[in-house]
C-alpha positions in Angstrom: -3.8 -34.0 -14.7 -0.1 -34.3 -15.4 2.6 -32.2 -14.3 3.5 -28.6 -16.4 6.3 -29.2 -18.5 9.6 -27.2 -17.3 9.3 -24.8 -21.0 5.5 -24.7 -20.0 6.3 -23.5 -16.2 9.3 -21.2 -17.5 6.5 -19.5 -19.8 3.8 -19.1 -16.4 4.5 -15.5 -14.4 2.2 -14.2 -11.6 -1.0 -12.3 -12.1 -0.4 -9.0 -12.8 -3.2 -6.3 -11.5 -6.0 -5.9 -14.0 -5.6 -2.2 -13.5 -3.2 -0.1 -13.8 -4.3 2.3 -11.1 -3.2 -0.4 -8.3 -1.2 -0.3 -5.5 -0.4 -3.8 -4.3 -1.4 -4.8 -0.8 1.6 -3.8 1.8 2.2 -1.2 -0.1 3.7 1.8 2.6 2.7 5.6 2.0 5.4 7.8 2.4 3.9 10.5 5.2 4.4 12.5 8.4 2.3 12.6 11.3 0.5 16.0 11.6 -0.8 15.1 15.2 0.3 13.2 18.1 -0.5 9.5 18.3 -0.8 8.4 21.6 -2.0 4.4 22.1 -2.9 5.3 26.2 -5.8 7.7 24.6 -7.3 6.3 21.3 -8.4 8.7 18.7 -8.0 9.9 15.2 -4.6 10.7 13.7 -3.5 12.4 10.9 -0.9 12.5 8.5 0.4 14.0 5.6 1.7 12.3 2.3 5.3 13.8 1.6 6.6 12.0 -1.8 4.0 11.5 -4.9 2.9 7.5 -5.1 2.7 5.8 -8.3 0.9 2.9 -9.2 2.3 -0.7 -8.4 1.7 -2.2 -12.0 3.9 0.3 -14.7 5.1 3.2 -12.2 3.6 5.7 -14.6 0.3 6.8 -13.0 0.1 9.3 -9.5 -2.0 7.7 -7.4 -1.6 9.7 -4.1 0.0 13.2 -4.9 2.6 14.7 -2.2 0.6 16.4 0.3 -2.6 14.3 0.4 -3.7 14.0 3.8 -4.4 10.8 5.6 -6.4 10.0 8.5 -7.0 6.7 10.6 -7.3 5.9 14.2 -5.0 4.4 16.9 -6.2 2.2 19.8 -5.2 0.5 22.8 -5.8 -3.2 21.2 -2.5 -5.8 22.0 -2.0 -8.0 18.8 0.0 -10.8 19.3 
Protein backbone atom coordinates (compact mmCIF):
# COMPACT_ATOMS: atom_id res chain seq x y z
CA UNK A 1 0.00 0.00 0.00
CA UNK A 2 1.60 3.33 -0.75
CA UNK A 3 1.38 6.39 1.16
CA UNK A 4 -1.99 9.00 0.66
CA UNK A 5 -0.97 11.66 -1.48
CA UNK A 6 -0.79 15.24 0.45
CA UNK A 7 -4.21 16.55 -1.97
CA UNK A 8 -5.64 12.96 -1.05
CA UNK A 9 -4.96 13.51 2.86
CA UNK A 10 -6.08 17.30 2.65
CA UNK A 11 -9.46 15.84 1.18
CA UNK A 12 -9.77 12.96 4.38
CA UNK A 13 -11.79 14.60 7.70
CA UNK A 14 -12.84 12.53 10.73
CA UNK A 15 -15.92 10.49 10.94
CA UNK A 16 -18.68 12.41 11.64
CA UNK A 17 -21.66 10.72 13.86
CA UNK A 18 -24.07 8.77 11.72
CA UNK A 19 -26.84 10.54 13.68
CA UNK A 20 -27.58 13.54 14.25
CA UNK A 21 -29.19 12.97 17.62
CA UNK A 22 -25.43 12.42 19.12
CA UNK A 23 -23.70 13.77 21.81
CA UNK A 24 -20.02 12.92 21.49
CA UNK A 25 -18.38 11.01 24.28
CA UNK A 26 -16.96 13.64 27.14
CA UNK A 27 -19.56 15.56 26.47
CA UNK A 28 -20.46 17.54 30.09
CA UNK A 29 -24.25 18.17 31.05
CA UNK A 30 -24.80 21.50 32.32
CA UNK A 31 -26.65 20.61 35.99
CA UNK A 32 -27.01 21.34 39.75
CA UNK A 33 -26.96 18.86 42.37
CA UNK A 34 -30.48 18.53 44.01
CA UNK A 35 -29.04 16.36 46.93
CA UNK A 36 -25.96 16.11 48.88
CA UNK A 37 -23.10 13.92 47.55
CA UNK A 38 -21.19 12.55 50.10
CA UNK A 39 -18.22 9.88 49.02
CA UNK A 40 -17.93 8.67 53.05
CA UNK A 41 -21.74 7.27 52.50
CA UNK A 42 -22.36 6.01 48.94
CA UNK A 43 -25.72 6.39 47.50
CA UNK A 44 -27.76 7.86 44.75
CA UNK A 45 -27.56 11.47 43.79
CA UNK A 46 -29.43 13.66 41.85
CA UNK A 47 -29.21 16.50 39.69
CA UNK A 48 -31.04 18.75 37.65
CA UNK A 49 -30.14 19.87 34.03
CA UNK A 50 -30.09 23.83 33.93
CA UNK A 51 -29.26 24.98 30.17
CA UNK A 52 -31.05 22.91 27.07
CA UNK A 53 -28.28 20.48 25.37
CA UNK A 54 -28.06 20.15 21.72
CA UNK A 55 -26.73 17.61 19.73
CA UNK A 56 -22.86 17.35 19.02
CA UNK A 57 -23.14 16.85 15.06
CA UNK A 58 -25.19 20.32 13.69
CA UNK A 59 -26.28 22.06 17.11
CA UNK A 60 -29.84 22.10 15.85
CA UNK A 61 -31.59 19.29 17.76
CA UNK A 62 -32.53 19.41 21.92
CA UNK A 63 -31.38 16.51 23.23
CA UNK A 64 -31.64 17.09 26.98
CA UNK A 65 -34.24 20.02 27.69
CA UNK A 66 -33.39 22.41 30.88
CA UNK A 67 -34.73 20.85 33.75
CA UNK A 68 -34.39 17.13 32.96
CA UNK A 69 -33.39 15.36 35.93
CA UNK A 70 -30.37 13.22 36.37
CA UNK A 71 -29.57 10.57 38.61
CA UNK A 72 -26.32 8.32 39.24
CA UNK A 73 -24.52 7.06 42.27
CA UNK A 74 -21.38 8.08 44.13
CA UNK A 75 -19.01 5.61 45.98
CA UNK A 76 -16.06 5.35 48.04
CA UNK A 77 -13.80 3.66 45.13
CA UNK A 78 -9.97 5.45 44.82
CA UNK A 79 -9.06 5.68 41.05
CA UNK A 80 -5.68 6.24 40.38
Amino acid sequence: MQPATPSAALRTSPNRPASPFTLAAGTLLPAVLTSAANSDAPGTVSAVVNRDVFDSRTGAFLLVPAGSRLLGTSGTAVHG
